[in-house]
C-alpha positions as CSV (number, residue, x, y, z in Angstrom):
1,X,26.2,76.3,-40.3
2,X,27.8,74.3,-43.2
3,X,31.5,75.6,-42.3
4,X,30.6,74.8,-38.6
5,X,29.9,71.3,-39.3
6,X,33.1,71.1,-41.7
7,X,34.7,72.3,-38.7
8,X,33.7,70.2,-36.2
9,X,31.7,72.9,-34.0
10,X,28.6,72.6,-34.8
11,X,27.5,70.5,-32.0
12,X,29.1,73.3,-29.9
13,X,27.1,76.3,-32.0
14,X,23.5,74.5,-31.6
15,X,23.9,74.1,-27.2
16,X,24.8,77.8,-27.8
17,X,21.9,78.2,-29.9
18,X,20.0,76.2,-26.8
19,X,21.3,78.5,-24.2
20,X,19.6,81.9,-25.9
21,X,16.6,79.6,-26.7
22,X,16.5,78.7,-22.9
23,X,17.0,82.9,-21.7
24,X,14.7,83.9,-24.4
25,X,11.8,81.7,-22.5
26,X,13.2,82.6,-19.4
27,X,12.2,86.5,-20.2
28,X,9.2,86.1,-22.1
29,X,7.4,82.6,-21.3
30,X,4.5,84.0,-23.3
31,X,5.6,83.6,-26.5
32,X,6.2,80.1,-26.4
33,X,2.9,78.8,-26.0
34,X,3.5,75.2,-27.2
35,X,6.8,73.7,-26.0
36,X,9.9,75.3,-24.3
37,X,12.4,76.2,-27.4
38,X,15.1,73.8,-28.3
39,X,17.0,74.3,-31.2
40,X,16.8,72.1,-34.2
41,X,18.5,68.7,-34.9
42,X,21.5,68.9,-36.5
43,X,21.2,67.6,-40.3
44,X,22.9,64.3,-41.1
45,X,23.7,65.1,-44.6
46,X,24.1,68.6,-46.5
47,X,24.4,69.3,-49.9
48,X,24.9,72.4,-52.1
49,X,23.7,70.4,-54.7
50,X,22.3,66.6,-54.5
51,X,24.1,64.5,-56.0
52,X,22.5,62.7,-59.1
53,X,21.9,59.4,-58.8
54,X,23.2,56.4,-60.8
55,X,21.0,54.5,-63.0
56,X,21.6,51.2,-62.7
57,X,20.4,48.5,-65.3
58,X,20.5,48.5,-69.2
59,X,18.0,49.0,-71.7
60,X,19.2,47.0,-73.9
């Protein structure tokens, strides 16, 4: 999903993601029991590794 976002699709790839969601309830309503499917927000930030933070201040 990373190179998707990068890319600019990955807007495109989750109402895909929605569409086979939506047949998937479509076929078998039963195993949804709590909500119809949607697919999941798209993250606002992603990291392989979080940046580390700057500590501001002095000790001294």
């Amino acid at each position: 999903m990373s190179a998707d976002r990068h890319y600019g699709r990955a807007e495109r790839v989750r109402e895909l993601r929605g569409a086979v969601l939506l047949d998937a309830y479509a076929e078998h309503p039963e195993r949804f029991v709590r909500e119809i499917p949607t697919p999941l927000a798209l993250p606002t930030v992603a990291w392989i590794s979080e940046p580390v933070k700057e500590v501001t201040g002095s000790l001294n």
